[in-house]
C-alpha positions in Angstrom: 136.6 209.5 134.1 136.8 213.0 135.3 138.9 213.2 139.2 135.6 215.2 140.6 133.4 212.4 139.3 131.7 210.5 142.4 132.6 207.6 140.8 135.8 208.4 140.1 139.2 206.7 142.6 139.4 209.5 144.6 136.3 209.6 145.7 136.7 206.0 147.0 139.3 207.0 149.4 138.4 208.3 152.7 140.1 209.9 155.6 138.1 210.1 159.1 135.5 212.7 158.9 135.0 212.8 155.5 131.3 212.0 154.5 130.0 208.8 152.6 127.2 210.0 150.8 124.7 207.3 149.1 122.5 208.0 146.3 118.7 207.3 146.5 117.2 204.9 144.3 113.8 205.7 143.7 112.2 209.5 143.4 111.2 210.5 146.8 113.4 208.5 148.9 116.2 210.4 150.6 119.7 209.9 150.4 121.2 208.6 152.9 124.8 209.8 154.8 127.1 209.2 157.5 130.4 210.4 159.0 133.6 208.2 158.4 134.7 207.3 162.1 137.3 204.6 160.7 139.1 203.7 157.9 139.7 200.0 157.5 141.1 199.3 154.8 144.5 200.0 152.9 145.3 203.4 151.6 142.1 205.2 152.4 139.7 202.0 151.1 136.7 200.2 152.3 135.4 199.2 154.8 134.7 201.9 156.9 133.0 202.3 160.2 130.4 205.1 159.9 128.0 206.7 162.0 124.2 207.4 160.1 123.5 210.6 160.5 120.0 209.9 160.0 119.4 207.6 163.3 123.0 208.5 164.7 123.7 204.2 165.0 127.2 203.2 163.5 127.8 200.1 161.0 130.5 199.1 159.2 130.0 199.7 155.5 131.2 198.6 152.2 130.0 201.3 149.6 129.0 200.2 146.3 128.5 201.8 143.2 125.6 204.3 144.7 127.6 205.8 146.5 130.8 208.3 147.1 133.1 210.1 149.7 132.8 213.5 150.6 136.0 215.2 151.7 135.6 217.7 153.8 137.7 220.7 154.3 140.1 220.5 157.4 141.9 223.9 159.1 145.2 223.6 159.5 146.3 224.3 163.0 
């Protein structure tokens, strides 16, 4: 599977501040995101703890196959 797939490994691995993005299911309905505020598992894995940006609450979240990690661009310092 292509690397910039959604589905692909890297875009299972997150680092805090990355986005999780998930996918909506049905036409109309929105799709859903949140920032990564912890990684918890090994090497980048799930579970994270996020915070929805929709209602701003926080969760901790196993994605499944809906869904992907955004990286986002950091500036070196």
């Amino acid at each position: 599977m292509p690397e910039h797939s959604p589905t692909s490994p890297a875009h299972r691995k997150a680092r805090v501040g990355d986005r999780l993005v998930i996918q909506s299911h049905h036409e109309g309905e929105a799709t859903r995101d949140a920032e990564i505020l912890e990684v918890k598992g090994e090497d980048g894995g799930p579970p994270y703890r996020v915070r929805w940006q929709d209602d701003g609450h926080e969760s901790i979240y196993y994605p499944g196959s809906d869904s992907y990690v955004q990286h986002l661009h950091r500036r070196s310092r």
